[in-house]
ZAMARGU-4260 file (C-alpha; in steps of 0.2 Angstrom, whole numbers, plus 5000, padded with zeros to 4 digits):
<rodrens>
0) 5148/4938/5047 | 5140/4949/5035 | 5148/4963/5029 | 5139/4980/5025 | 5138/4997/5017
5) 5133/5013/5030 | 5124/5025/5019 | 5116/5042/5025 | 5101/5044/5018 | 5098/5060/5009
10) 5081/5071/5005 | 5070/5063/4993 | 5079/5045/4991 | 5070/5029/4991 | 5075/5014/4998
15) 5074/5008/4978 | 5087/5022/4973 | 5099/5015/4989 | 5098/4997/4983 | 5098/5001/4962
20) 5115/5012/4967 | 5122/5001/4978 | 5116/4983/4972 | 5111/4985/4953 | 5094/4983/4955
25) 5081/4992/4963 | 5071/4977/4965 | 5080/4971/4981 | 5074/4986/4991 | 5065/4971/5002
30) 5082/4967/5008 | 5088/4983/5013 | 5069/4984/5024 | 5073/4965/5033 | 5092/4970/5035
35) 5087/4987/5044 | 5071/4981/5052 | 5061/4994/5043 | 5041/4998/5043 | 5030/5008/5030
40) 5033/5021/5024 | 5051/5018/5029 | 5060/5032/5026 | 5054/5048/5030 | 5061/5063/5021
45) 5062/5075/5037 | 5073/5075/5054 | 5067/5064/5067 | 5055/5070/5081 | 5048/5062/5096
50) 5033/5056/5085 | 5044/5049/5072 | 5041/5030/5074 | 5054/5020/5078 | 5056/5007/5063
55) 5056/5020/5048 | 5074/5032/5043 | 5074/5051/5043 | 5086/5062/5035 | 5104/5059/5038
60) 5103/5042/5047 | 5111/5023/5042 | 5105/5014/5029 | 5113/4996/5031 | 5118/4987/5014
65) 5124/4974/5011 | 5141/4970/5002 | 5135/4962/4987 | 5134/4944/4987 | 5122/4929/4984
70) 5116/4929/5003 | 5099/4930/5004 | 5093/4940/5018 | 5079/4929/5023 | 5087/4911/5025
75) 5089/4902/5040 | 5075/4912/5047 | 5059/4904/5054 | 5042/4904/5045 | 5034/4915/5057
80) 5050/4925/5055 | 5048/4928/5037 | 5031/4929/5038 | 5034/4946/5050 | 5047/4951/5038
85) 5036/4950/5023 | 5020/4961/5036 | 5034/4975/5037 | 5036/4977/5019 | 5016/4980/5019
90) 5014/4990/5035 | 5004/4990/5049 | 4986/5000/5054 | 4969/5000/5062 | 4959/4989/5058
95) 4941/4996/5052 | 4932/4980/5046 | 4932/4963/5052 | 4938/4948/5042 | 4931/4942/5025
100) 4915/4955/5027 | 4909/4964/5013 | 4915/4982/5015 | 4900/4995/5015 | 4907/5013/5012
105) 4892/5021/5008 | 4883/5038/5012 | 4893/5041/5029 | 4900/5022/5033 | 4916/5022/5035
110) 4922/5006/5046 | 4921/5005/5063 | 4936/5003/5076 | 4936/4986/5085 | 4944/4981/5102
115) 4953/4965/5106 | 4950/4951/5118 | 4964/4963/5130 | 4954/4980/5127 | 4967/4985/5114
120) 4963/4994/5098 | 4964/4979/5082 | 4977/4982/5070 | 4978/4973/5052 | 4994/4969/5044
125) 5003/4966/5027 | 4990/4959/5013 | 4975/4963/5022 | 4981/4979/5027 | 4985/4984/5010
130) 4969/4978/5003 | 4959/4990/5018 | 4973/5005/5012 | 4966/5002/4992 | 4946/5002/4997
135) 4948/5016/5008 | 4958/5027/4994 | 4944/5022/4982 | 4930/5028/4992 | 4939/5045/4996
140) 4935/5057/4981 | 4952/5067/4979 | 4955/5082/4988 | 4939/5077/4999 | 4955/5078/5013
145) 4960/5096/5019 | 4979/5090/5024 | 4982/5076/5008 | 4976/5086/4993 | 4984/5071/4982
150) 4973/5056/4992 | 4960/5047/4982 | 4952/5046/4967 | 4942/5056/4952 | 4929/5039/4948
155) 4916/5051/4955 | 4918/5062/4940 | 4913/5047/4929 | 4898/5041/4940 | 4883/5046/4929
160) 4893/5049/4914 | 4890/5044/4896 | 4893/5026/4896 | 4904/5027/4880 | 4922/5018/4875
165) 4932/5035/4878 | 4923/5037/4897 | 4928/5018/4899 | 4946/5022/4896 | 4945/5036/4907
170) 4940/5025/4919 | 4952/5013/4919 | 4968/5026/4918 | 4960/5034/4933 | 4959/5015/4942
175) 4976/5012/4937 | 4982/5029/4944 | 4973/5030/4962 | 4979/5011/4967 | 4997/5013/4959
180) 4997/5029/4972 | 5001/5018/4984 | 5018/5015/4984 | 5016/4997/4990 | 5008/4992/4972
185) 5020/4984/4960 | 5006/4979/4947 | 4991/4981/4941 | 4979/4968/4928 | 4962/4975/4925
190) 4950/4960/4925 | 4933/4971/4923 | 4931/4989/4922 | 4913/4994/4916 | 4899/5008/4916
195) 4882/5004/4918 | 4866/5015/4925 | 4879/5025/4934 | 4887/5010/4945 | 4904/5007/4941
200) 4909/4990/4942 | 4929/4986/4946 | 4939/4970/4946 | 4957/4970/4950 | 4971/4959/4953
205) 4985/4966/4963 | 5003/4963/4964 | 5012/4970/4980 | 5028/4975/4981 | 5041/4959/4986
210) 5026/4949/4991 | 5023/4933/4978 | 5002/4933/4982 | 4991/4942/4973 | 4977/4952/4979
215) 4961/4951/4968 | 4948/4967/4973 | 4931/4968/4966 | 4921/4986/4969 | 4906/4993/4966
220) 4905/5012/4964 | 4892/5024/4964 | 4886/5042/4969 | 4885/5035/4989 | 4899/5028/4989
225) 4910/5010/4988 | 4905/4993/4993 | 4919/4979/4990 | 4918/4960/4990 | 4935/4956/4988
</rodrens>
């Protein structure tokens, strides 16, 4: 049987800090969210509340660790088991577009809620909710929220601008800061970033955090808004 630490978790720590304090290594974070059956964001940095959800920590509650050894957390599990594990890690949410469509946010789209064959409200998980999170944060211009000052991006400000080498890095230090906003982003490699008639034209490939596949993202940008095809 497995053996583990109980550690309280404090204001402001990450599930990173737990595991670089107790285990040596931030990067095994991933276990600590199997092990305590944990959702994004996680840990919330405030008491618990009726509208808490169930699957994240607040302020003062158990983490689980474990004692350190070479188990890993995962084996013996089923597929489908692991393949829920590895969903938790990237959270869960309404879904707002179907399936492998190209993603118009232009002018006042902004997706469309969708039922299932029950009457329920579809939800999208792990990669393709992640990838739905990162088109979304793109087409917000920041501060365009009243309650999340910091959500979205500045690549307005660059739409229309002089299509130069020094706007171009601007550019791609802006589309590195908005997706690595999202605390679920381990990497970034820019495949195309470019400035042309006032389009700006995006190509991505994404590493997630504690998930092996990688996410590629392809925008188009402009004063109207964004329109991805993956």
């Amino acid at each position: 049987m497995a053996d583990f630490i109980k550690h309280a978790l404090i204001y402001g720590e990450s599930l990173q800090e737990i595991s670089q304090k107790y285990l040596d290594t931030p990067d095994r974070w991933t276990d600590l969210v199997v092990i305590n059956n944990l959702k994004y964001p996680f840990v919330v940095w405030e008491e618990r509340t009726p509208e808490t959800p169930k699957n994240v920590k607040t302020i003062g509650e158990i983490v689980l660790v474990p004692v350190e050894d070479d188990t890993n957390p995962l084996e013996g599990l089923h597929k489908f088991e692991i393949d829920d594990a590895y969903d938790r890690l990237l959270g869960e949410d309404l879904s707002l577009f179907e399936d492998n469509e190209l993603v118009n946010l232009r002018g006042d789209e902004i997706g469309e809620l969708r039922a299932t064959n029950r009457g329920d409200l579809k939800t999208v998980k792990g990669i393709a909710n992640l990838r739905q999170s990162l088109v979304l944060r793109l087409a917000t211009p920041l501060g365009a929220l009243l309650h999340h000052p910091n959500y979205g991006t500045l690549l307005y400000d660059y739409v229309g601008d002089r299509e130069d080498y020094q706007t171009q890095q601007k550019i791609k230090t802006e589309v590195e800061r908005t997706l690595r906003s999202d605390p679920r982003v381990a990497d970034i490699v820019m495949n195309e970033v470019s400035s042309y008639r006032g389009i700006l034209t995006i190509q991505v490939s994404i590493a997630a955090l504690g998930i092996d596949d990688i996410i590629n993202l392809g925008i188009r940008l402009d004063s109207e808004g964004v329109i991805e095809w993956g």
